[in-house]
C-alpha positions in Angstrom: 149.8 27.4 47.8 147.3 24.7 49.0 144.9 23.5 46.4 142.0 25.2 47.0 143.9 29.1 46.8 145.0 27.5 43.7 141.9 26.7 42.6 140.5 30.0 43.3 143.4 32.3 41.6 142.8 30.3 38.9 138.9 31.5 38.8 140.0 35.2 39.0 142.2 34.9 36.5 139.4 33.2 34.3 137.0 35.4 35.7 139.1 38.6 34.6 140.5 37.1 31.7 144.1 37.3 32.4 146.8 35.3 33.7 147.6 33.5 37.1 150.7 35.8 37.2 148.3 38.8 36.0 146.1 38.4 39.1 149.0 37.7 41.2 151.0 41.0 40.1 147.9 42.6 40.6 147.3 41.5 44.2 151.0 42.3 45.1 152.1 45.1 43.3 149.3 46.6 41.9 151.2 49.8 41.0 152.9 47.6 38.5 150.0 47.1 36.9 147.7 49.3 34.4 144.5 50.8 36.0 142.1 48.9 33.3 143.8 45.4 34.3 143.8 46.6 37.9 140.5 46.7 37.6 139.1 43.8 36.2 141.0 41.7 38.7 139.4 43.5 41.8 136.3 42.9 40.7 136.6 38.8 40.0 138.1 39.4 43.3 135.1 40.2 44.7 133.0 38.3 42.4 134.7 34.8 43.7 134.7 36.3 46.9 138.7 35.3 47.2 140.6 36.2 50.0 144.8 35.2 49.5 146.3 33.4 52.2 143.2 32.8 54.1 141.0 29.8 52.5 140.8 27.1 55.3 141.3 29.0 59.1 138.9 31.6 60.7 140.6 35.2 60.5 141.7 35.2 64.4 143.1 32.0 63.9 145.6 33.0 61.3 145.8 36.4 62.8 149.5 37.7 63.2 148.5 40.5 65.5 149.4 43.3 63.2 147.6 46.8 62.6 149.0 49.2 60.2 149.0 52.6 60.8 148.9 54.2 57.2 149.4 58.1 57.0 149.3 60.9 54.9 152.8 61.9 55.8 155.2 60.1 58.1 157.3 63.2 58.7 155.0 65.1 59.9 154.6 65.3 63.8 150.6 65.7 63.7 150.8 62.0 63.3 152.6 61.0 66.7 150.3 61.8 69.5 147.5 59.4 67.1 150.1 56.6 67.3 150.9 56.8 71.0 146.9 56.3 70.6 147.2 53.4 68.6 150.0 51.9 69.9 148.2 51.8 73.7 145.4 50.4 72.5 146.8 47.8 70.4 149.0 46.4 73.2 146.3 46.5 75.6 144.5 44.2 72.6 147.7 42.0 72.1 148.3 43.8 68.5 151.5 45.6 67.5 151.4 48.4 65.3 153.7 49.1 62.2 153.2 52.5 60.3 153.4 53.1 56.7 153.9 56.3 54.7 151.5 56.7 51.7 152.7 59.6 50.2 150.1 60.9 48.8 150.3 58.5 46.2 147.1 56.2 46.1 149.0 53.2 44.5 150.9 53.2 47.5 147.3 52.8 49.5 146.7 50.0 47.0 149.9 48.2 48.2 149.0 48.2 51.8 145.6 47.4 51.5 146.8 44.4 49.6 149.5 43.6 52.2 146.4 43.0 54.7 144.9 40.9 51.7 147.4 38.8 52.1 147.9 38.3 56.1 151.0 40.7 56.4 149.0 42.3 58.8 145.5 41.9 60.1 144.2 45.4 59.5 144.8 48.5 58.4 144.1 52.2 59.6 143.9 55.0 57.4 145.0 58.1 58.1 145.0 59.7 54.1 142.6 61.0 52.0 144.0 59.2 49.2 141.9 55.9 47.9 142.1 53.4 44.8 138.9 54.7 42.5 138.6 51.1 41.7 138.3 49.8 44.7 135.4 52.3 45.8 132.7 50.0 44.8 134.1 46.9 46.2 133.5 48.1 50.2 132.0 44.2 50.7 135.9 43.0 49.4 137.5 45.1 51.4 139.7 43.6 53.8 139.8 45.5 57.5 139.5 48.9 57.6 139.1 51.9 59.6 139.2 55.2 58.8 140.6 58.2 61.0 141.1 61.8 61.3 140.2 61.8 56.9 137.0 60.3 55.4 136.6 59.1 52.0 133.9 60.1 50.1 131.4 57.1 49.4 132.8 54.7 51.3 131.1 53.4 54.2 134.0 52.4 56.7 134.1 52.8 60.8 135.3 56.1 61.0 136.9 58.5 64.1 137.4 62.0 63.4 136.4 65.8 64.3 134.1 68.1 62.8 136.4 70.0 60.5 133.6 72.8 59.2 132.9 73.3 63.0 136.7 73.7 64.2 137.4 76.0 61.1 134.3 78.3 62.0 135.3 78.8 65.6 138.7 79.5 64.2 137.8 81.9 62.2 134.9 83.6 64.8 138.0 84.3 66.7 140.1 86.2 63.6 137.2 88.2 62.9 136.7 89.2 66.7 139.9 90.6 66.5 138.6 93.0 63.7 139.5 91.1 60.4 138.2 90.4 57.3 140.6 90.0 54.8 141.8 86.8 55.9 143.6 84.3 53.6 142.9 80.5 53.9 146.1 78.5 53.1 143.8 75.3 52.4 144.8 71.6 52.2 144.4 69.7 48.8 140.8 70.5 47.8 138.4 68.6 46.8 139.4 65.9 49.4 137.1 66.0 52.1 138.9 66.9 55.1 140.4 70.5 53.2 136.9 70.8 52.0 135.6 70.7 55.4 137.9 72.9 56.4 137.2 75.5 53.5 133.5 74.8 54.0 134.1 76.1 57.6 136.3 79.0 56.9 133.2 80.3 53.8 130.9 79.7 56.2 132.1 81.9 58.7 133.0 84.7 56.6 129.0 83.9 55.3 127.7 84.6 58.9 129.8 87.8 59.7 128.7 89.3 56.3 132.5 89.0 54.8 132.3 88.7 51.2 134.1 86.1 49.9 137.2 86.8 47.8 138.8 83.9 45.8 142.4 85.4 45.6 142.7 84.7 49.7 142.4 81.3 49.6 145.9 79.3 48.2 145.7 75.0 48.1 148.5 72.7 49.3 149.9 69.6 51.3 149.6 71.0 54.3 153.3 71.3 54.4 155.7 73.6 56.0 156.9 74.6 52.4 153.4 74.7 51.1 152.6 77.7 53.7 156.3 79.3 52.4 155.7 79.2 48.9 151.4 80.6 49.4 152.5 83.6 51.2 155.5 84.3 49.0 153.0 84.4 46.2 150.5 86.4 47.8 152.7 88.7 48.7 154.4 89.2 45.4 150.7 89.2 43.8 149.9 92.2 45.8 147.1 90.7 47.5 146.3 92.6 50.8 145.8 90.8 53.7 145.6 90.7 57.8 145.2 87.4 59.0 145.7 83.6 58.1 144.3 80.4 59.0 146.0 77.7 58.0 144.8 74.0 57.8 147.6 73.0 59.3 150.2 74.4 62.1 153.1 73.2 59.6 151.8 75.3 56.5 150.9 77.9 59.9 154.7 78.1 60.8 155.9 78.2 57.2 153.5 81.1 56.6 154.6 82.6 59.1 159.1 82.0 58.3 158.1 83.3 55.2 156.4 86.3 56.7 159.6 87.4 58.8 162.0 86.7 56.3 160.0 89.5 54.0 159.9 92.4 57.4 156.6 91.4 58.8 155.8 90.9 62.5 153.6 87.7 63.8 151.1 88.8 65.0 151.5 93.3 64.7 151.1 93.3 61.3 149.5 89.4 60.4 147.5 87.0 62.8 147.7 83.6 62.4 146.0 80.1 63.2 146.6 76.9 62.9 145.0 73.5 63.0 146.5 70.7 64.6 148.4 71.7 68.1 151.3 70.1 67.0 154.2 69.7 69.4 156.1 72.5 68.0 153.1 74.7 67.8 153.4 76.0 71.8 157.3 76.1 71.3 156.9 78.0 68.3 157.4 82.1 68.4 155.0 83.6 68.5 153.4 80.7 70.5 150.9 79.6 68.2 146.8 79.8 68.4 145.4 76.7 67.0 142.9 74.1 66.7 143.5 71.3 69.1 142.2 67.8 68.5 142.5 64.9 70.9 145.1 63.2 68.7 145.9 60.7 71.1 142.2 60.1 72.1 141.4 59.7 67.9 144.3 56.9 67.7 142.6 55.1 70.4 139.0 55.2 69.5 140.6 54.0 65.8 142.0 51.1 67.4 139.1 50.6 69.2 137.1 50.4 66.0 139.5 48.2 64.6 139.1 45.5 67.2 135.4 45.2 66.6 135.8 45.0 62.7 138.3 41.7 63.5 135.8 40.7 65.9 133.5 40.8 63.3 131.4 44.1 64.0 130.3 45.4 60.4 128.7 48.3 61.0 130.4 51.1 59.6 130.3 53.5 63.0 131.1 57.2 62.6 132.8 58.4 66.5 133.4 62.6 65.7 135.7 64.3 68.6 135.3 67.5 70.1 137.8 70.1 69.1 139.6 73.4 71.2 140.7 76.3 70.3 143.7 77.0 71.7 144.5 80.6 72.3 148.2 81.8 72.4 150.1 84.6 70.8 150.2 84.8 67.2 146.7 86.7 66.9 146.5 90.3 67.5 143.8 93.1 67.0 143.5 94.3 62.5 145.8 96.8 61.8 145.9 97.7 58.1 146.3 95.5 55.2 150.1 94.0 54.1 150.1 93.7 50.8 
């Protein structure tokens, strides 16, 4: 530790009013540390304006040429096509990409955001809707950051991602084309923004065709292949009549619809589906399913892209939103009568 980091931990610590080890458990392993604490050391943090690892040398200059790629959910496939994105660009930039699994944990954001803190890696691109509350006010702190496919409510960050409410609305013109009205929304975790947007999209529609609204169709989750499993197995035994179901995701989309056939009904005879996504599986899948598309590969690039200009020193915080497709397959049919 050269003098003057010294110098400097020892003015957060002062400045927070705990120890040198306090701030330094806090900077490294800030899950191991309690939320209050957490706290006060961000903010001397930002109020000393200290920056581990980095006192003497301009940014590029002790730049390891290292992005991480932070998602929601490394097993899910919706994630690859956006790091073949990344991964291009960043090798066309001289960076190398390593990705990180959050969880769904926020603590676990905390950790990587601290691993850029400290030079592990030069940036980081987020990919989860999860953030540390205390470190919403400290945007000026923040080490490099780019948001994409999610957005994070009061933070102003460079940002890549589609227009959710738009995509869900276009999904759900097409499901009430076909005739149907009672349509169940399997929805991602709501309130965070991008399920919101997509629940916003999927009320609005129903708004504009004159579809009342019913609260029963719509079932929250992780966007998970179980998640879709476990909301149709309740609706089902609930008695709650349905034709169709958009899903915010293709995974909770093909889980819907395993849990469907394993109970006698037909995809799409007796229930249409759509998903959101276009996964990889979603065109193998049977019935081949209809879906949202976005440009996954396209969004990782354009990320990477906004990273380079945030370590170049661009500070703007740039919002790039994608177009969207429906894609049309086989898992939507004309309404037949509700399946309760």
């Amino acid at each position: 530790m050269s003098k003057d980091q010294g110098s400097n931990i020892r003015e957060v610590a002062a400045l927070a009013g705990v120890s040198i080890a306090t701030v330094s458990r806090a900077l490294q392993q800030p899950d191991k540390v309690r939320p209050e604490t957490r706290k006060k050391v961000f903010d001397a943090v930002r109020q000393a304006n200290f920056v581990p690892n980095a006192q003497a040398a301009s940014f590029r200059r002790q730049s390891n040429n290292t992005v991480i790629l932070l998602v929601r959910d490394i097993g899910n496939p919706f994630y690859l096509e956006i790091y073949k994105g990344v991964e291009e660009a960043a090798g066309e930039a001289g960076f190398k990409v390593l990705m990180g699994d959050a969880r769904n944990d926020e603590h676990r954001v905390a950790t990587h955001i601290d691993m850029v803190r400290q030079k592990h890696a030069d940036g980081l691109i987020l990919m989860t809707g999860q953030f540390p509350s205390e470190l919403l006010d400290q945007a000026d702190a923040l080490p490099p950051i780019v948001i994409a496919s999610e957005t994070v409510p009061g933070l102003a960050l460079p940002t890549v991602k589609v227009d959710n409410r738009a995509a869900s609305m276009n999904a759900m013109r097409h499901l009430i084309a076909a005739g149907h009205q009672r349509i169940v929304h399997l929805a991602g975790p709501v309130p965070e923004s991008l399920a919101q947007e997509r629940f916003d999209g999927y009320r609005a529609a129903l708004a504009e065709a004159g579809i009342a609204y019913a609260d029963e169709l719509v079932v929250t989750g992780d966007y998970s292949i179980e998640a879709g499993r476990q909301a149709i197995a309740g609706l089902l035994e609930g008695g709650i009549a349905f034709t169709a179901i958009f899903a915010s995701s293709d995974q909770m989309a093909i889980g819907a619809i395993s849990e469907l056939r394993g109970r006698g009904l037909s995809v799409p005879a007796d229930v249409s589906v759509i998903g959101f996504d276009d996964i990889i599986f979603a065109n193998a899948f049977e019935p081949p399913l209809t879906t949202v598309r976005q440009p996954r590969q396209e969004m990782g690039r354009r990320a990477m892209a906004l990273m380079v200009d945030r370590l170049n020193g661009k500070r703007t915080a740039e919002t790039i939103v994608l177009d969207t497709e429906l894609v049309v397959r086989g898992s939507v049919a004309p309404c037949r009568p509700p399946h309760r």
